[in-house]
C-alpha positions as CSV (number, residue, x, y, z in Angstrom):
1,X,2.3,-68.2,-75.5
2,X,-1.5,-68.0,-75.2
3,X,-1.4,-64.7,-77.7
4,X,1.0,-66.5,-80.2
5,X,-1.5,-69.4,-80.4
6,X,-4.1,-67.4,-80.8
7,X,-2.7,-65.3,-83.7
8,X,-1.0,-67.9,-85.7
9,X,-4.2,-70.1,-85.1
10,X,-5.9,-67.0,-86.6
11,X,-3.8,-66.7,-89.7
12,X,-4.3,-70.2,-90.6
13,X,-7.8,-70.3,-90.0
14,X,-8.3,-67.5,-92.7
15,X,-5.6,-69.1,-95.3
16,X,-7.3,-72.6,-94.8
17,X,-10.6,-72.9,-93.4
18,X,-11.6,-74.1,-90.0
19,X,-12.6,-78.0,-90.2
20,X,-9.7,-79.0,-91.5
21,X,-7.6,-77.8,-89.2
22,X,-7.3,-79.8,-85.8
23,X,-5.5,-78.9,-83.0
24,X,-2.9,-81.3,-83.9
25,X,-2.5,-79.3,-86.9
26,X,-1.9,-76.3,-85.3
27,X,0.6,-77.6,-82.7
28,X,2.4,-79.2,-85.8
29,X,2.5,-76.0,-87.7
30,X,3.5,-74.2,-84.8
31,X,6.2,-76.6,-83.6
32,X,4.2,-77.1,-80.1
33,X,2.4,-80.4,-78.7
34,X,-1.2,-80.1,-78.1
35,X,-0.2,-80.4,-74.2
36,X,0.8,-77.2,-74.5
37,X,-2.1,-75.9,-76.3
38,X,-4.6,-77.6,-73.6
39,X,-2.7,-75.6,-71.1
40,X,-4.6,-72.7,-72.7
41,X,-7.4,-73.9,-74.3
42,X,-9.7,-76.8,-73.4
43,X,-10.9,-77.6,-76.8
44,X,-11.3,-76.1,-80.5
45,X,-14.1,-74.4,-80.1
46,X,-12.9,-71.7,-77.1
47,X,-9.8,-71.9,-79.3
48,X,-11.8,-69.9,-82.3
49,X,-13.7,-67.9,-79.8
50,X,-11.1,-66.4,-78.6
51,X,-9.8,-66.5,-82.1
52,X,-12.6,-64.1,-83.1
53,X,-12.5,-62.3,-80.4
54,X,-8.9,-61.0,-81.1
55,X,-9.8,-60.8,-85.0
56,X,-12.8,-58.8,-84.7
57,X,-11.3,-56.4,-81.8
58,X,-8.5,-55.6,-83.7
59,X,-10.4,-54.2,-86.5
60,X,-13.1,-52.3,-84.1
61,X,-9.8,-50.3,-82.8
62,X,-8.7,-49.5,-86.2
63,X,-11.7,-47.9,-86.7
64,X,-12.2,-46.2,-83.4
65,X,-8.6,-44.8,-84.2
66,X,-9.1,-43.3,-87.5
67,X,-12.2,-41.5,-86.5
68,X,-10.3,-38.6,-84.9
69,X,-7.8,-38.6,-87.8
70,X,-9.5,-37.4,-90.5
71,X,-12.8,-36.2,-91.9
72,X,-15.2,-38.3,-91.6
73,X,-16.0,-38.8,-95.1
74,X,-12.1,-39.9,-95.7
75,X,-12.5,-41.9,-92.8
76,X,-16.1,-44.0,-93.7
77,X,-14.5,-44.8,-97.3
78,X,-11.2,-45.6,-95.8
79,X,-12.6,-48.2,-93.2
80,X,-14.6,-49.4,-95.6
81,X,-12.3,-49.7,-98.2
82,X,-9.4,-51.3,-95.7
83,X,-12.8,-54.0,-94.6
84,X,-12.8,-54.7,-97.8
85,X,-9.2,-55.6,-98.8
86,X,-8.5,-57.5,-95.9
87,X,-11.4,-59.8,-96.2
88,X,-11.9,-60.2,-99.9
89,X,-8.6,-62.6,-99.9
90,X,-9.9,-64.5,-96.8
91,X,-10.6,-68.3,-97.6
92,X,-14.3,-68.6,-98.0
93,X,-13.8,-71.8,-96.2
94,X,-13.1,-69.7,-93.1
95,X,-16.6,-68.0,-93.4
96,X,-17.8,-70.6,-94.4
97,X,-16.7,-73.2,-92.0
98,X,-17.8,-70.9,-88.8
99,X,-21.3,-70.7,-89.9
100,X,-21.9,-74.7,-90.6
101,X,-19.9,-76.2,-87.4
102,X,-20.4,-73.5,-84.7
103,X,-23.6,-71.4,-85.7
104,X,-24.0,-70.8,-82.3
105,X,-20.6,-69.4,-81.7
106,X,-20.7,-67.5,-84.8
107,X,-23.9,-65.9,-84.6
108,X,-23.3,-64.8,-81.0
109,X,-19.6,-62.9,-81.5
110,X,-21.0,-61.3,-84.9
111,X,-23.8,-59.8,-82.8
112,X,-21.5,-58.6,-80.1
113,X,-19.3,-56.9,-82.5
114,X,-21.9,-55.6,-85.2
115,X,-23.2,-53.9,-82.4
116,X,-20.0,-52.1,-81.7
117,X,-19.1,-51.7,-85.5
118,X,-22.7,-50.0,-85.9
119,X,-22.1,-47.6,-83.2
120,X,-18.7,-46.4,-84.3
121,X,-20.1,-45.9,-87.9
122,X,-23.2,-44.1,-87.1
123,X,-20.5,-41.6,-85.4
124,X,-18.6,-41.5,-88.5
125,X,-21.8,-40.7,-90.7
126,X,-23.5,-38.5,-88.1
127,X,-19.9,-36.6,-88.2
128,X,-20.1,-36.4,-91.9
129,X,-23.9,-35.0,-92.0
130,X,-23.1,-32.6,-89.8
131,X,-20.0,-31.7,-91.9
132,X,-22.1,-31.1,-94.8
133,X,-20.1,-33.8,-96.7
134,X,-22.8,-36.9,-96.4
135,X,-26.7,-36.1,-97.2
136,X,-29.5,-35.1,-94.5
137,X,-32.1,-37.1,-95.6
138,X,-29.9,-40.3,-95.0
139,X,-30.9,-43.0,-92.2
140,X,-27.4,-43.6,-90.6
141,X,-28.8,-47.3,-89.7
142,X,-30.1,-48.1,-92.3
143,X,-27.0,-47.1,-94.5
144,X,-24.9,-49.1,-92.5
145,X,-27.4,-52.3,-92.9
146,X,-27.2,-51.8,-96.6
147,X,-23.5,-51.5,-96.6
148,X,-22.9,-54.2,-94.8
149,X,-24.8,-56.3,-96.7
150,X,-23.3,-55.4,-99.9
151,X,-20.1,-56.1,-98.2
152,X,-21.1,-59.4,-96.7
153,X,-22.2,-60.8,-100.2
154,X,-18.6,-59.9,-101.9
155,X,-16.6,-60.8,-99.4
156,X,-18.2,-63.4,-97.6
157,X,-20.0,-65.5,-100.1
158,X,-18.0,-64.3,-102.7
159,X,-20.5,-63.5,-105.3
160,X,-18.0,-62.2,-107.8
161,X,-15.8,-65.5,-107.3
162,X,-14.6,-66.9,-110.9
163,X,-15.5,-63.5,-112.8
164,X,-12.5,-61.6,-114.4
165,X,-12.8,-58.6,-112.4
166,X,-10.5,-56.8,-110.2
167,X,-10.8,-56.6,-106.7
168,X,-10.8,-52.3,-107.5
169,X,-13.2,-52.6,-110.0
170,X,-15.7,-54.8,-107.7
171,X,-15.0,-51.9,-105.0
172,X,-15.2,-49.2,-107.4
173,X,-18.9,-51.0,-108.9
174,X,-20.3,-51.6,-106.1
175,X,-19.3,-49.4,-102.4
176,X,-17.5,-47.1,-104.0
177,X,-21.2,-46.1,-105.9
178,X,-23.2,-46.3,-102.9
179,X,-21.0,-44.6,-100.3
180,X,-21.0,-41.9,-103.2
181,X,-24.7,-41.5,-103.3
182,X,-25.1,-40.8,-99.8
183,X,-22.7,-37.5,-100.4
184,X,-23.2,-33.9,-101.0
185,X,-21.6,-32.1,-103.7
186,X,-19.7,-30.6,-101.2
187,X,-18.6,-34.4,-100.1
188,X,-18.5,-35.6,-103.9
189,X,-15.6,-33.0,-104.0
190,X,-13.9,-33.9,-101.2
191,X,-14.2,-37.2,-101.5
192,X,-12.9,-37.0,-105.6
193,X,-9.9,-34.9,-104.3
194,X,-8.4,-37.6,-101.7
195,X,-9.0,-40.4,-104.5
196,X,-7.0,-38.8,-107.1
197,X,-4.5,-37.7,-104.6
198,X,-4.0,-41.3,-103.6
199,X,-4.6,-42.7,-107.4
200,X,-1.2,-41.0,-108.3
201,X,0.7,-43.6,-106.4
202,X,-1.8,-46.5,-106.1
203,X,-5.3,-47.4,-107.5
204,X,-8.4,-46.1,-105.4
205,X,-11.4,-46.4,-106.3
């Protein structure tokens, strides 16, 4: 019961927003009483920690899992690109919400996790310099900082919000460019092969 509560409070967290939605909400939407959820829980706020917790870690081990799979140059667009998707839809309340009613809370579980998320990346692009696919001359750090940011801006504040663009031409224009600037020729080619393989049955990029 504790893991159901946790994911369907996650899922409506991300359609709706956080304030809004009370625990009474959630045990109504869930067909519960908020006994049950106290059982668990003693109040919102450990609720949406362990919320994040869960939300976060899932994506760290889609990542770790992929890196094994693939070159890494596949694998950095394909995290990237999946990151993308999968937050772009996300109620900017949810984002939104976290920051203004539990900084605290969402300052310290983004730290944790960024942490992690950088580690696994630098792997992925020190895997990809030494491939020959991603430039030498990059800073691995830094690279991720500036992704991330890019990232954070679309999907997070959703700077593109109310323009008529496609969610593929915002990833095309904007990490699709930079994650292409830090290739080789060698990885440009590489990189242009696996798109076109995968734009004959969907759009990539």
């Amino acid at each position: 019961m504790r893991e159901k509560i946790i994911t369907e409070a996650l899922q409506k967290y991300l359609q709706n927003g956080i304030k809004d939605f009370s625990m009474q909400k959630l045990a109504d939407a869930m067909g519960i009483s908020t006994k049950t959820f106290y059982r668990y829980f003693k109040n919102k706020e450990e609720l949406l920690q362990e919320v994040l917790i869960f939300y976060h870690t899932a994506k760290l081990k889609e990542v770790a899992s992929l890196i094994h799979e693939k070159k890494a140059i596949v694998v950095f667009l394909d995290v990237w690109k999946k990151a993308f998707m999968d937050e772009y839809n996300v109620n900017k309340a949810f984002f939104g919400d976290l920051h203004k009613y539990y900084p605290s809370l969402a300052k310290r579980t983004e730290q944790e996790v960024g942490e992690k998320f950088e580690i696994q990346m630098n792997l992925i692009l020190q895997n990809g310099i030494d491939d020959g696919d991603f430039r030498n001359d990059i800073i691995p750090q830094l690279v991720i900082k500036s992704i991330f940011k890019i990232f954070w801006v679309i999907t997070r504040e959703k700077y593109y919000s109310g323009e008529n663009y496609t969610i593929d031409q915002i990833l095309k224009n904007t990490l699709g460019i930079y994650i292409k600037g830090i290739c080789t020729p060698k990885g440009l080619d590489l990189l242009e092969e696996y798109i076109q393989f995968h734009r004959k049955n969907k759009s990539f990029l």
